[in-house]
C-alpha positions as CSV (number, residue, x, y, z in Angstrom):
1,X,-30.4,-19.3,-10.3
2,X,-32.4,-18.7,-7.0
3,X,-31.2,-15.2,-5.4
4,X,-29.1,-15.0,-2.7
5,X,-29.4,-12.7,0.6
6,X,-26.4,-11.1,1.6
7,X,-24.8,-8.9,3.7
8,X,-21.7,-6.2,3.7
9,X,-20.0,-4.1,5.9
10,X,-19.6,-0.6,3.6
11,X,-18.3,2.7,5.2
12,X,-18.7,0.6,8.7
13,X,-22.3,-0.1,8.2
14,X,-24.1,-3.6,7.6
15,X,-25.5,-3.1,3.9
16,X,-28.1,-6.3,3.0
17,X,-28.6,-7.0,-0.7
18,X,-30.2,-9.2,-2.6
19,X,-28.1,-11.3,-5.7
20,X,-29.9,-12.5,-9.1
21,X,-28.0,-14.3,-11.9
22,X,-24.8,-15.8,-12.5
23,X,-22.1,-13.8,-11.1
24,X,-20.0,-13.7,-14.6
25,X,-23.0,-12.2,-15.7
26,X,-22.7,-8.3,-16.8
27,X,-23.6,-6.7,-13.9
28,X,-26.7,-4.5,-13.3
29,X,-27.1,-2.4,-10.2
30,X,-31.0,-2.0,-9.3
31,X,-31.5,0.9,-6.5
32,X,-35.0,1.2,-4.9
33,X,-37.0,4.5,-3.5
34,X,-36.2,6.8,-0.7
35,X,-38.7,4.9,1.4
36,X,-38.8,1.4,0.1
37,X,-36.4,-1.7,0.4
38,X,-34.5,-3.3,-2.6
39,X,-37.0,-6.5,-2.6
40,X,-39.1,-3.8,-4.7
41,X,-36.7,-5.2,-7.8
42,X,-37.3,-8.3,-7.7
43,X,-39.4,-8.5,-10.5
44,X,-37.4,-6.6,-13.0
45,X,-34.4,-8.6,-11.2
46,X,-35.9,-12.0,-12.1
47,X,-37.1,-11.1,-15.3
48,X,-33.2,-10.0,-16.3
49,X,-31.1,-12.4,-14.1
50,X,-30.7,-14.5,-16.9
51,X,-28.5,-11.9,-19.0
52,X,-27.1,-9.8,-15.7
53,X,-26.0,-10.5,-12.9
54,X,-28.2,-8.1,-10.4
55,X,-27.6,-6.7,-7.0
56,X,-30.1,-4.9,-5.4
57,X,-29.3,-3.2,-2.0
58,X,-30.8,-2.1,1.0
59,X,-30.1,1.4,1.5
60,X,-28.9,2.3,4.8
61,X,-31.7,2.8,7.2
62,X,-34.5,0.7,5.2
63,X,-35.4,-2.8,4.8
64,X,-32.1,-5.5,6.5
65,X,-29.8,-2.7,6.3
66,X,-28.7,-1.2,9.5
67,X,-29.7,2.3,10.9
68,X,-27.3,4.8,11.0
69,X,-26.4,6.4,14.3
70,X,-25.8,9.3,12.7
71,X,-28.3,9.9,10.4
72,X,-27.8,14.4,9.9
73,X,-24.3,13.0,8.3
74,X,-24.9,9.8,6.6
75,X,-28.5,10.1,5.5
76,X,-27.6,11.7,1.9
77,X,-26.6,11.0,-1.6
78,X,-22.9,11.6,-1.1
79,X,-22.7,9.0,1.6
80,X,-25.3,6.4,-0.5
81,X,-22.6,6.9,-3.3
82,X,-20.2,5.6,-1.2
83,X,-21.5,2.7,0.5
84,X,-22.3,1.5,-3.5
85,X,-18.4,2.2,-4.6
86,X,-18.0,0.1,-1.4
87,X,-20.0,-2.8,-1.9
88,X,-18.8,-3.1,-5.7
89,X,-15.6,-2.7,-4.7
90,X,-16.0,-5.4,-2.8
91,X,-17.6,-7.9,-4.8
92,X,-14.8,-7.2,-7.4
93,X,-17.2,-5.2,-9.7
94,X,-15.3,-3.2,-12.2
95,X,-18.0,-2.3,-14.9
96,X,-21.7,-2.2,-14.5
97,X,-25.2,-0.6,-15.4
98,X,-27.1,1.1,-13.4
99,X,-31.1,1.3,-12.7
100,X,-32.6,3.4,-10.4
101,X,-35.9,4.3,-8.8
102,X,-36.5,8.1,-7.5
103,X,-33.7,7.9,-4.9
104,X,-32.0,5.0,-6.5
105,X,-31.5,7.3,-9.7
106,X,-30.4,10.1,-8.3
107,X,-27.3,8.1,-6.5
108,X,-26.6,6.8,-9.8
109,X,-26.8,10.1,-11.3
110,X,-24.4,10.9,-8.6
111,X,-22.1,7.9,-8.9
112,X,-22.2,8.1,-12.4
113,X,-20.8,12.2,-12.5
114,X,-18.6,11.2,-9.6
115,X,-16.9,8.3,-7.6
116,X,-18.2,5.3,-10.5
117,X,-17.9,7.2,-13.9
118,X,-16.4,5.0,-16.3
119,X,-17.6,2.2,-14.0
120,X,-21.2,3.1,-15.1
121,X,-21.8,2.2,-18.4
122,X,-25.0,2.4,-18.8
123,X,-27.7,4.9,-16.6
124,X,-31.8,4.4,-16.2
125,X,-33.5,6.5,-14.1
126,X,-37.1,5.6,-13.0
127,X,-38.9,8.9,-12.1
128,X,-36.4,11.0,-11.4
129,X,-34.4,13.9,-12.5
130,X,-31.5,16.4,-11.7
131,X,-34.3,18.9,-10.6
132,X,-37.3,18.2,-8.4
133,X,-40.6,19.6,-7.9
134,X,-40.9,20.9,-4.1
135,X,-44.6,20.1,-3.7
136,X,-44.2,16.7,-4.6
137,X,-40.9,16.5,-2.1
138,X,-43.7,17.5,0.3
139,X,-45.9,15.2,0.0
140,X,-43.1,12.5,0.2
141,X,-41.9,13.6,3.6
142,X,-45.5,14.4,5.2
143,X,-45.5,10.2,4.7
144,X,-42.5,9.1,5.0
145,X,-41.6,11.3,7.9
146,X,-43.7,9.8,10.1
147,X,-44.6,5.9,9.0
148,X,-48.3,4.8,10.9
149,X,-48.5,1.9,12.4
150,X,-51.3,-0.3,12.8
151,X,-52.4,-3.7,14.4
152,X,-52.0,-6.0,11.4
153,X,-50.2,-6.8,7.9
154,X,-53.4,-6.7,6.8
155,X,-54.3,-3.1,7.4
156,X,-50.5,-1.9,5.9
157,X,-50.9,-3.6,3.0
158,X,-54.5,-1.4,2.7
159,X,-52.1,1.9,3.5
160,X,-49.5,0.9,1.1
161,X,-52.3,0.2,-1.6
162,X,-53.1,3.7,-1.3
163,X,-50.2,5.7,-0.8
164,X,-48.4,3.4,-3.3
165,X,-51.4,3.9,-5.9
166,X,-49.3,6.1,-8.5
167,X,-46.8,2.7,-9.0
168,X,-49.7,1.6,-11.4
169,X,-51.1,-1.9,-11.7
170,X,-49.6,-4.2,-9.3
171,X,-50.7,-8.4,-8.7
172,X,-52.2,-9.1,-5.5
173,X,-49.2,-11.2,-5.2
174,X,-47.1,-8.2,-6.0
175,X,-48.8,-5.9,-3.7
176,X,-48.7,-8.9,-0.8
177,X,-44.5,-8.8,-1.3
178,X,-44.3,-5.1,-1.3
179,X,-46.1,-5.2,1.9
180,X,-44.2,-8.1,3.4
181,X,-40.8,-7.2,2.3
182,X,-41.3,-3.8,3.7
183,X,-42.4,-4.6,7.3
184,X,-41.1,-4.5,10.7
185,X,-43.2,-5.3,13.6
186,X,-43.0,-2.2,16.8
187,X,-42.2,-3.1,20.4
188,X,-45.7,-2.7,21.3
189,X,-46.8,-5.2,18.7
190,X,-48.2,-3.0,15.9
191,X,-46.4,-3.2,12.7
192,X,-45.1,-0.6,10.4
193,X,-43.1,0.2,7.2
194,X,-39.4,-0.8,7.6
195,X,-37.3,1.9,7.2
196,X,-35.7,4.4,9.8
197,X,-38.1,8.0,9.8
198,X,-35.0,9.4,10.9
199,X,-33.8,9.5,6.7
200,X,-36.1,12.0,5.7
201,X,-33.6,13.9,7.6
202,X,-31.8,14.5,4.3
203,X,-34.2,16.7,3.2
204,X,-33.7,18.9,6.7
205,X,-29.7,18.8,6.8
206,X,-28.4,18.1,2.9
207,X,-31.6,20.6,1.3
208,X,-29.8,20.6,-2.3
209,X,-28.6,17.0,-2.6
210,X,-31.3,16.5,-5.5
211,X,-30.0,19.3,-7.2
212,X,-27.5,17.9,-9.8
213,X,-27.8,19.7,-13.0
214,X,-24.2,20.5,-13.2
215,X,-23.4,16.4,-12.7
216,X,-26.2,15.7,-15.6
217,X,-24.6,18.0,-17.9
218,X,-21.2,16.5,-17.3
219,X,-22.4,12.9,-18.0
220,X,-21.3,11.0,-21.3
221,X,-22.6,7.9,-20.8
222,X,-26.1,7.0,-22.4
223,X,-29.0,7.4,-20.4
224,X,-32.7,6.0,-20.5
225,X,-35.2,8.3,-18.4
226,X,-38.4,7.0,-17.7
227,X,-41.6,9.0,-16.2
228,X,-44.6,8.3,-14.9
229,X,-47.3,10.7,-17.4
230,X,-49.2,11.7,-14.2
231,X,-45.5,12.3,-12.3
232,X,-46.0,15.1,-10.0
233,X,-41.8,15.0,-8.8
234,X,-40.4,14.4,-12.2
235,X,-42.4,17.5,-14.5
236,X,-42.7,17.4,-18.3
237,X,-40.6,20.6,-18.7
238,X,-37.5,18.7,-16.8
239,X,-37.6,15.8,-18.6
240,X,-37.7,17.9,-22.2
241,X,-34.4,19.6,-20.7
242,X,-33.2,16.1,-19.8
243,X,-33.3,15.3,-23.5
244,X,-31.8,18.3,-24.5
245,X,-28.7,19.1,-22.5
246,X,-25.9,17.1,-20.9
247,X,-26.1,13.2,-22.4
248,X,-29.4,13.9,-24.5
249,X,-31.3,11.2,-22.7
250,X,-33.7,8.8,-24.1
251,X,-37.2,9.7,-22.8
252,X,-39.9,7.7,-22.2
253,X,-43.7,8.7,-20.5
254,X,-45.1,5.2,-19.2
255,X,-48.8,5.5,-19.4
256,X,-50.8,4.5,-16.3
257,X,-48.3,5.6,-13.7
258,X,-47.2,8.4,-11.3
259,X,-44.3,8.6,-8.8
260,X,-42.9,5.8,-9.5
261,X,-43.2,3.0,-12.5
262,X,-42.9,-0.1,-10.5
263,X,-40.5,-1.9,-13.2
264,X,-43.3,-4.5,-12.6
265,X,-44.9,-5.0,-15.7
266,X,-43.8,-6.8,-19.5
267,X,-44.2,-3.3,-21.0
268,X,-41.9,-1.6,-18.3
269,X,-39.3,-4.5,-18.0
270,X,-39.0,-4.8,-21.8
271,X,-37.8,-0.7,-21.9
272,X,-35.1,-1.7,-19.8
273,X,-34.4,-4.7,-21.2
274,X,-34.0,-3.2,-24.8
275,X,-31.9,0.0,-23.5
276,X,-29.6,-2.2,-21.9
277,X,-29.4,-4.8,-24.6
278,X,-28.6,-2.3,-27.3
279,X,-24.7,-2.0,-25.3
280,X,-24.3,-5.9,-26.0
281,X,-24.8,-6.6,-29.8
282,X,-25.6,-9.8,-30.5
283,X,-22.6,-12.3,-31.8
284,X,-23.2,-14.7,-34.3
């Protein structure tokens, strides 16, 4: 089935997202990175969409979705959690899994703990943990706080190369869709990554929101965690304790990555693919 673009007003604020599958499907949620749009599943997306039925949103303030005009307030997980209860709600989605990259994971740790447990059934989180190393939340913001711009596709898609590197191996034709499903072009002509700079406000007004320990321990639900082995947000010791406390996740280190797998690759897909799986036994 060819995806479908769509759009949704959630918590009074146009959400675009992108649909894979039949929509009697199971459903599997697929949440992007703080800075990056949710076109950045669409290879994990087409690789499931014959088994699930995926939506993968914008988040508010990156890619189709609209900007906030108050970005201090909505900019955070709490208000991420809600526009996803929203658009489920919505579409009449009652059960679902959940995969998420670095941001995306930590609103489905969220949801999970909070507003959608029970309606999670299943949790992957790509990268990312209930704790989070500072440096690496650093180096994130010195970025994404302030996106370059530069006269054409050509030269972002050089940027992105590099500050993208830790995603691991990446097509050309992979690389050329990151890069033009992630740019917006400025009034003066130059183009630049599309996302609002005004979201790394969350870090400035909501300085805990990654801190969720006490929402991992309270989780039930199984969980697969993968990490990059050269991951410099998500550190060996927290994922250890991830496998040890609160649902005992299933850990995996993917070799040849950083911050963050790109859930591009056979290897990658077929982790998620056999996590999920193992909740739908086969019927003879």
């Amino acid at each position: 089935m060819t995806p479908q673009s769509q759009y949704r007003v959630c918590q009074g604020r146009e959400i675009h997202f992108m649909r894979w599958g039949d929509p009697q499907l199971p459903v599997l949620m697929a949440w992007h990175g703080l800075a990056r749009t949710g076109r950045d599943m669409d290879a994990l997306a087409g690789a499931l969409s014959d088994r699930y039925h995926v939506i993968c949103p914008d988040t508010i303030g990156r890619g189709l979705s609209e900007w906030s005009p108050l970005p201090a307030q909505e900019y955070c997980l709490a208000f991420y959690e809600k526009l996803a209860v929203s658009l489920l709600d919505q579409l009449g989605v009652q059960q679902l899994h959940w995969v998420g990259t670095s941001m995306g994971g930590a609103i489905g740790l969220r949801a999970a703990a909070g507003a959608l447990r029970g309606r999670i059934q299943r949790l992957v989180l790509n990268d990312i943990g209930p704790e989070l190393a500072a440096p690496a939340v650093q180096r994130i913001r010195s970025y994404a706080g302030s996106p370059p711009a530069f006269a054409t596709v050509v030269e972002l898609q050089a940027y992105f190369r590099t500050v993208y590197k830790p995603y691991g191996w990446l097509s050309d034709e992979q690389w050329l869709l990151l890069t033009e499903s992630s740019v917006r072009r400025l009034p003066d002509g130059r183009v630049t990554p599309h996302y609002d700079p005004a979201m790394v406000m969350q870090f400035e007004h909501h300085p805990h929101d990654y801190d969720q320990w006490p929402q991992w321990d309270s989780l039930t639900l199984p969980v697969l965690c993968l990490r990059g082995e050269s991951s410099d947000l998500l550190l060996p010791e927290v994922l250890r304790a991830m496998g040890e406390r609160g649902p005992k996740a299933r850990l995996v280190t993917v070799a040849g990555c950083g911050h963050a797998p790109a859930l591009n690759t056979a290897e990658q897909i077929a982790l998620v693919e056999a996590f999920l799986a193992s909740a739908h036994p086969a019927t003879s």
